[in-house]
C-alpha positions in Angstrom: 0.0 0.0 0.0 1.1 3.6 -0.9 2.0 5.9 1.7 -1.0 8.4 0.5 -4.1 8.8 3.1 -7.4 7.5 2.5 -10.3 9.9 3.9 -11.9 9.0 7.3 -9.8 5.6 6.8 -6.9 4.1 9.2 -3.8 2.6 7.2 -5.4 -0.5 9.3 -8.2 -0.2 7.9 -7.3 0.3 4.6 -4.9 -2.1 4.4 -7.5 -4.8 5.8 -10.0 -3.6 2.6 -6.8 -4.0 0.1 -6.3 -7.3 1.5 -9.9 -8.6 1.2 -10.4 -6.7 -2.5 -7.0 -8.7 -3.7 -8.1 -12.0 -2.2 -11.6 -11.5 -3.7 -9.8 -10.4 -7.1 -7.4 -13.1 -7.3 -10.6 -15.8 -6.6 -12.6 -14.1 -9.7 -9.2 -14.1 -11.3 -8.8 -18.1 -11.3 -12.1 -18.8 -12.3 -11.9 -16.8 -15.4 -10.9 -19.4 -17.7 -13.3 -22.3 -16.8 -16.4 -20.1 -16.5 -20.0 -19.9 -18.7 -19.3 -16.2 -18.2 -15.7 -15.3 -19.0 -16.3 -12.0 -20.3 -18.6 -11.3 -17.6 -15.8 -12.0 -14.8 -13.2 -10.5 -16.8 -14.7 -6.9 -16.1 -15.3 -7.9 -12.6 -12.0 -8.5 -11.9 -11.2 -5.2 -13.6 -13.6 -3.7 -11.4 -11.8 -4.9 -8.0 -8.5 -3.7 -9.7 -9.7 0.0 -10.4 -11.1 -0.2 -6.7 -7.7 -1.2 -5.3 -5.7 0.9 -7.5 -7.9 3.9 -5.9 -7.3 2.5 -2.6 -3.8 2.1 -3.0 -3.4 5.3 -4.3 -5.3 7.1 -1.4 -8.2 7.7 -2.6 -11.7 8.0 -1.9 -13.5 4.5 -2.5 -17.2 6.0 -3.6 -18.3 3.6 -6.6 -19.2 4.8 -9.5 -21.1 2.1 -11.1 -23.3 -0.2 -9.5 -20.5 -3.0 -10.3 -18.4 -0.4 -8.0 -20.9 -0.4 -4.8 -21.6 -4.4 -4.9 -17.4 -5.3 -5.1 -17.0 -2.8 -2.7 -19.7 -4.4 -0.2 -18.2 -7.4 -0.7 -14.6 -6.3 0.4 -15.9 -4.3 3.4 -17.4 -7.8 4.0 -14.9 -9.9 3.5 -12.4 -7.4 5.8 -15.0 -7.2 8.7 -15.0 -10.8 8.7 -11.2 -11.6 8.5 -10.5 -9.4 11.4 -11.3 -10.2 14.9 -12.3 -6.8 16.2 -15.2 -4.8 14.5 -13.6 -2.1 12.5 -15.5 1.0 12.9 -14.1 2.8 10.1 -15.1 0.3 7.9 -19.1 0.1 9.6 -18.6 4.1 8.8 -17.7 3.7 5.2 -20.2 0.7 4.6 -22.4 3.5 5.9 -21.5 6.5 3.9 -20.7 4.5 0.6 -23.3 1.7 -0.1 -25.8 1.7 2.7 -28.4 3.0 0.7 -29.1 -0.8 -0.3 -29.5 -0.4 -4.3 -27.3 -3.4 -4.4 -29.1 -5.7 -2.2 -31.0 -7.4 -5.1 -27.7 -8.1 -7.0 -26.3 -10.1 -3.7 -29.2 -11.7 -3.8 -28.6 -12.8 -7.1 -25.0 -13.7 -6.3 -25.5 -15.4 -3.0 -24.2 -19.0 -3.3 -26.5 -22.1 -1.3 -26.2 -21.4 2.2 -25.5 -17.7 1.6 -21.6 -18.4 2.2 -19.6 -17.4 -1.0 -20.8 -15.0 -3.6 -21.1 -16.5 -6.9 -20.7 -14.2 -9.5 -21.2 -16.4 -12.6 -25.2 -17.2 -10.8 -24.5 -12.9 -11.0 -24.4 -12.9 -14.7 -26.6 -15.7 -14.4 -29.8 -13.7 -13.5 -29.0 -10.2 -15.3 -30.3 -9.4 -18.7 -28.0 -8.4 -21.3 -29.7 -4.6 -20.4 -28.8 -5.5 -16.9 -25.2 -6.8 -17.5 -25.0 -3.6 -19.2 -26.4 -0.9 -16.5 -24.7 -3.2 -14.0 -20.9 -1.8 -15.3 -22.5 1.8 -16.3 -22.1 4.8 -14.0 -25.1 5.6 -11.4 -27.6 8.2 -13.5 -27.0 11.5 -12.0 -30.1 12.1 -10.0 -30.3 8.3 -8.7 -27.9 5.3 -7.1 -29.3 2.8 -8.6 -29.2 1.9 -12.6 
């Protein structure tokens, strides 16, 4: 990680949301090649890259696209889980970020049986080629949701 500051974040913190975005990049990442939806994964990993290249580089994580908000739910997530102790900047930045829920149909979509891993091939699965397309487009100006 860069030595740059994120707003409102700790280097802990930070660091602990790098972490979980490379581990969740790296598992999209292996999948890529023996997937229905290559394509389809291809831009997700790209989208956990440009989310850690922001990070890395200090800046704010605020998603763009609704692709943005539900990889970034996931790695606030998957770094509240991997730590031990709640990590109140990272309740705060769920909070500011993606709390206003517009993504809460797409992990619906994406929760695998027993709700454990997020599958985003079942993801691709369920959107329409409209959707697939709104999914990686940015948020309309006067509204989070696409």
């Amino acid at each position: 990680m860069s030595d740059c500051e994120i707003p409102g974040l700790t280097p802990r913190s930070a660091q602990a949301l790098i972490d979980a975005g490379e581990t969740l990049a790296h598992d999209v990442r292996t999948r890529i090649l023996h997937s229905p939806r290559p394509v389809f994964l291809y831009y997700i990993e790209q989208t956990f890259t440009g989310l850690l290249r922001r990070l890395d580089e200090g800046g704010d994580p605020n998603p763009d696209t609704p692709a943005q908000q539900l990889c970034l739910h996931l790695m606030i997530s998957r770094a509240q889980t991997n730590g031990r102790v709640v990590d109140p900047d990272l309740i705060r930045l769920h909070r500011a970020l993606i709390a206003d829920g517009g993504h809460e149909a797409l992990l619906r979509a994406g929760r695998g049986p027993g709700g454990t891993a997020f599958d985003f091939v079942a993801l691709g699965d369920a959107l329409s080629a409209t959707g697939i397309s709104a999914f990686f487009a940015p948020f309309e100006p006067d509204d989070m949701v696409a």
